[in-house]
SENU-466529 format. One record per residue (C-alpha): residue number from 1; residue in one letter; x, y, z. Coordinates in pm, 1 decimal. Example, Ala and Ser with C-alpha at 12.3 -4.5 7.8 and 13.67 -1.06 7.14 Angstrom:
BEGIN
<pos: 1 | code: A | xx: 1230.0 | yy: -450.0 | zz: 780.0>
<pos: 2 | code: S | xx: 1367.0 | yy: -106.0 | zz: 714.0>
This chain:
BEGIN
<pos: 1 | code: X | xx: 1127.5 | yy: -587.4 | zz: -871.2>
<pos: 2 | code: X | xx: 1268.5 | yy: -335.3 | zz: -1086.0>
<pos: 3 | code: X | xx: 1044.5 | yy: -197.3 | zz: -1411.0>
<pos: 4 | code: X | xx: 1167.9 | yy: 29.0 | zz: -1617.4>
<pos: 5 | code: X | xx: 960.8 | yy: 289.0 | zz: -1859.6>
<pos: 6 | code: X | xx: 1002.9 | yy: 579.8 | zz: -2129.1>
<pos: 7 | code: X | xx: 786.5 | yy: 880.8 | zz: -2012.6>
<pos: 8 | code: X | xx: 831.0 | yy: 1158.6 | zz: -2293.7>
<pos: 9 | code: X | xx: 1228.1 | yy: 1168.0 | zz: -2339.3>
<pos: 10 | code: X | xx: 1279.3 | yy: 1045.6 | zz: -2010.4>
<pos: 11 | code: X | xx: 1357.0 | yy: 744.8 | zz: -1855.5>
<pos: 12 | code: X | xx: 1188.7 | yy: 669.2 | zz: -1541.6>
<pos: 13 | code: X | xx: 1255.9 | yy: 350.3 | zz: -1281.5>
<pos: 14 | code: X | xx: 955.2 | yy: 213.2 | zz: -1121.6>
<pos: 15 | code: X | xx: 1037.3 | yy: -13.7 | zz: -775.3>
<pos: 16 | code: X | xx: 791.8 | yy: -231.8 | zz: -670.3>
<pos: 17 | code: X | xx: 756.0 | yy: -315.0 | zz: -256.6>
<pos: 18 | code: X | xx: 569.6 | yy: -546.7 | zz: -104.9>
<pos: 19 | code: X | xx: 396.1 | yy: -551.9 | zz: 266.0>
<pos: 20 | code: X | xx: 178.0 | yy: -785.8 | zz: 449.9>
<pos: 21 | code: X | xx: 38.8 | yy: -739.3 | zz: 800.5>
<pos: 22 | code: X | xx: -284.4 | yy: -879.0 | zz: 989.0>
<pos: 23 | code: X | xx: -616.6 | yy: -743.9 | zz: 922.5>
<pos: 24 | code: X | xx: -960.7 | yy: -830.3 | zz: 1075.2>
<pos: 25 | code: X | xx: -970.4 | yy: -1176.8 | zz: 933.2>
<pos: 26 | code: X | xx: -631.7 | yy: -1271.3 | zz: 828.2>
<pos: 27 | code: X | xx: -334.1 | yy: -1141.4 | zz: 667.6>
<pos: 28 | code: X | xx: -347.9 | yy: -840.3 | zz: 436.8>
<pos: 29 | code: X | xx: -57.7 | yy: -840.9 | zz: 116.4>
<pos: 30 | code: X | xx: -10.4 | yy: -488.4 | zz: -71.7>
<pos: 31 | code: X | xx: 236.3 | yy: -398.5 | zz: -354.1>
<pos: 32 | code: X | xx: 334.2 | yy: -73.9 | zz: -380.5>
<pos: 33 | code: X | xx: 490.2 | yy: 107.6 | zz: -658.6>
<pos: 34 | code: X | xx: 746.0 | yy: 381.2 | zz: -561.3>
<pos: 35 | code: X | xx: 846.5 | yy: 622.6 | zz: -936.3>
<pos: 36 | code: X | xx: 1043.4 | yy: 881.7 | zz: -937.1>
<pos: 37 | code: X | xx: 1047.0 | yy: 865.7 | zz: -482.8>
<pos: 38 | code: X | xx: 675.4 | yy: 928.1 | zz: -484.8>
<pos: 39 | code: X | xx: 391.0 | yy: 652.3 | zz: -407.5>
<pos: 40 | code: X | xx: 237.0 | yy: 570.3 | zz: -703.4>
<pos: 41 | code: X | xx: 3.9 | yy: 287.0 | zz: -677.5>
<pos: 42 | code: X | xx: -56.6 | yy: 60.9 | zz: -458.6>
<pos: 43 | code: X | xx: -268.6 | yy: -280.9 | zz: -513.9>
<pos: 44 | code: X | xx: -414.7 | yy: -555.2 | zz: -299.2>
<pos: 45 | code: X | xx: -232.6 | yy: -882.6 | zz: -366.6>
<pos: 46 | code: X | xx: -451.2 | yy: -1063.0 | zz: -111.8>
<pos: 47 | code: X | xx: -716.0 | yy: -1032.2 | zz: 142.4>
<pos: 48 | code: X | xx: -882.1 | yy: -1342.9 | zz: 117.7>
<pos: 49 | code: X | xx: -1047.9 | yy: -1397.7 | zz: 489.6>
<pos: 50 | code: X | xx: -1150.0 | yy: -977.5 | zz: 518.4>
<pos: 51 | code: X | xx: -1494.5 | yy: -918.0 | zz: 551.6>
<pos: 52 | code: X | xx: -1644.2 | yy: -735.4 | zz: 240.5>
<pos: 53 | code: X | xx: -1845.0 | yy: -507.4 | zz: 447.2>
<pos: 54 | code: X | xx: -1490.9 | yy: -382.0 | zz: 666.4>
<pos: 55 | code: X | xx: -1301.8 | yy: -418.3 | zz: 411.9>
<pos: 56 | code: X | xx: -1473.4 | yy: -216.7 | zz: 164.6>
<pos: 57 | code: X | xx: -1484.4 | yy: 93.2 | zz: 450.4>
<pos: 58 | code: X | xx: -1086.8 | yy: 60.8 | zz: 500.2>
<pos: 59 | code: X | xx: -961.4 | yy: 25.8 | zz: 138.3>
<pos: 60 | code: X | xx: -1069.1 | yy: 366.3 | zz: 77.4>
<pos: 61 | code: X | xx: -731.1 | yy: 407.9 | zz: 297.6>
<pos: 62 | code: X | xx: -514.7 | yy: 312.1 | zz: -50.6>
<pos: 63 | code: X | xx: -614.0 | yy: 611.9 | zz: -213.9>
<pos: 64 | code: X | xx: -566.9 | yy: 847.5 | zz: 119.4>
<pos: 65 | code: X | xx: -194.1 | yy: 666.8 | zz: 169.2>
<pos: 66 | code: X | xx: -111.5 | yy: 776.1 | zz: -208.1>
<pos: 67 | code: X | xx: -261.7 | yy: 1134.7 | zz: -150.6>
<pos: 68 | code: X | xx: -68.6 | yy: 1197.1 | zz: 158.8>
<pos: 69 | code: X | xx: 221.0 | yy: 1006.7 | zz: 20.0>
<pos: 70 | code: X | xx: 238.6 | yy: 850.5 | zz: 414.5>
<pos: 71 | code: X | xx: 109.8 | yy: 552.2 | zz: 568.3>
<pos: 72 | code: X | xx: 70.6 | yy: 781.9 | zz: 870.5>
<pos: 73 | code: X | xx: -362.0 | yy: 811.3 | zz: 840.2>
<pos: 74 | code: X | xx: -594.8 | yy: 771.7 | zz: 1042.3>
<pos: 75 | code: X | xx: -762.5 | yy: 447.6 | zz: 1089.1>
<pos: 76 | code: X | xx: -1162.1 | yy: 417.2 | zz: 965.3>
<pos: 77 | code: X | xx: -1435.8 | yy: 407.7 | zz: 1208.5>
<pos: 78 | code: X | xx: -1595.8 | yy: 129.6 | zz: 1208.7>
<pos: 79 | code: X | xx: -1300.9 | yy: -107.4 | zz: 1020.9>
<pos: 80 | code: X | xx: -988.8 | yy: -42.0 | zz: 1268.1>
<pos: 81 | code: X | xx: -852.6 | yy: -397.1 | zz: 1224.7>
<pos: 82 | code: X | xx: -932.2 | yy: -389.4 | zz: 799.2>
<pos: 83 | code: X | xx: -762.5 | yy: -25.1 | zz: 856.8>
<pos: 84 | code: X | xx: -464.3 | yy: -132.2 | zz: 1070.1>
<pos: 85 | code: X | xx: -397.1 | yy: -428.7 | zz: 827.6>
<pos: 86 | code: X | xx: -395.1 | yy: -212.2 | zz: 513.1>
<pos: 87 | code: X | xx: -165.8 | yy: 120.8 | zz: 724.2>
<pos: 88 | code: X | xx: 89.2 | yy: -190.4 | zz: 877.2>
<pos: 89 | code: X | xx: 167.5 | yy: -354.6 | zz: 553.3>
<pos: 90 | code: X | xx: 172.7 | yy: -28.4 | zz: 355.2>
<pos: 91 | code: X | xx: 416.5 | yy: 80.3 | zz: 595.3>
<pos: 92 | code: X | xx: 622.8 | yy: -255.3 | zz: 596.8>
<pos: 93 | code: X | xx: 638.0 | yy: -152.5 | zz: 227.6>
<pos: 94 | code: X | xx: 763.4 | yy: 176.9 | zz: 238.8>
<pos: 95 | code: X | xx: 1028.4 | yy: 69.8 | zz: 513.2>
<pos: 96 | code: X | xx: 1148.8 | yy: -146.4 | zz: 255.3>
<pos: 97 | code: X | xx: 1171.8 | yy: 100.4 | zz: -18.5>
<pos: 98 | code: X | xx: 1366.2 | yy: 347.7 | zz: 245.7>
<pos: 99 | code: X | xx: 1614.3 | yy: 93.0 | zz: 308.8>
<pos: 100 | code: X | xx: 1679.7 | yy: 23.6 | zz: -45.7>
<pos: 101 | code: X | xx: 1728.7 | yy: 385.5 | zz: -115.8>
């Protein structure tokens, strides 16, 4: 998926990716938005079968993955498998985006 947008006089391309991988309770499904070769965003499509209480310690993960601009963090304490789900399919993402570039 392919969104284009007008920032100032420029014009800018926005790729969206999508990964899924397996968290603590089931599978976890991220989109991630790549502009201008940098991570932008990245949003939770689904985690339906996470616990709250693991999944609320690992999501702070989507904001260090966008900081670091790398899937390549550390896992939480205390939520590995919430953690691993949400690192795996942000990677699975990326991958794409590298192939397509």
């Amino acid at each position: 998926e392919i969104c284009a947008c007008l920032v100032g006089s420029e014009m800018c391309i926005r790729d969206s990716y999508y990964g899924e991988a397996e968290g603590f309770g089931g599978p976890v499904k991220l989109k991630v938005i790549i502009q201008s070769n940098k991570i932008k965003s990245i949003t939770v499509i689904s985690a339906k079968q996470e616990t709250k209480e693991y999944w609320n310690m690992a999501a702070t993960l989507l904001d260090d993955i966008i900081k670091k601009q790398s899937a390549e963090v550390d896992v939480v304490s205390g939520a590995t498998y919430s953690s691993r789900g949400i690192i795996n399919a942000a990677k699975q993402a990326l991958e794409e985006a590298n192939e397509k570039n």
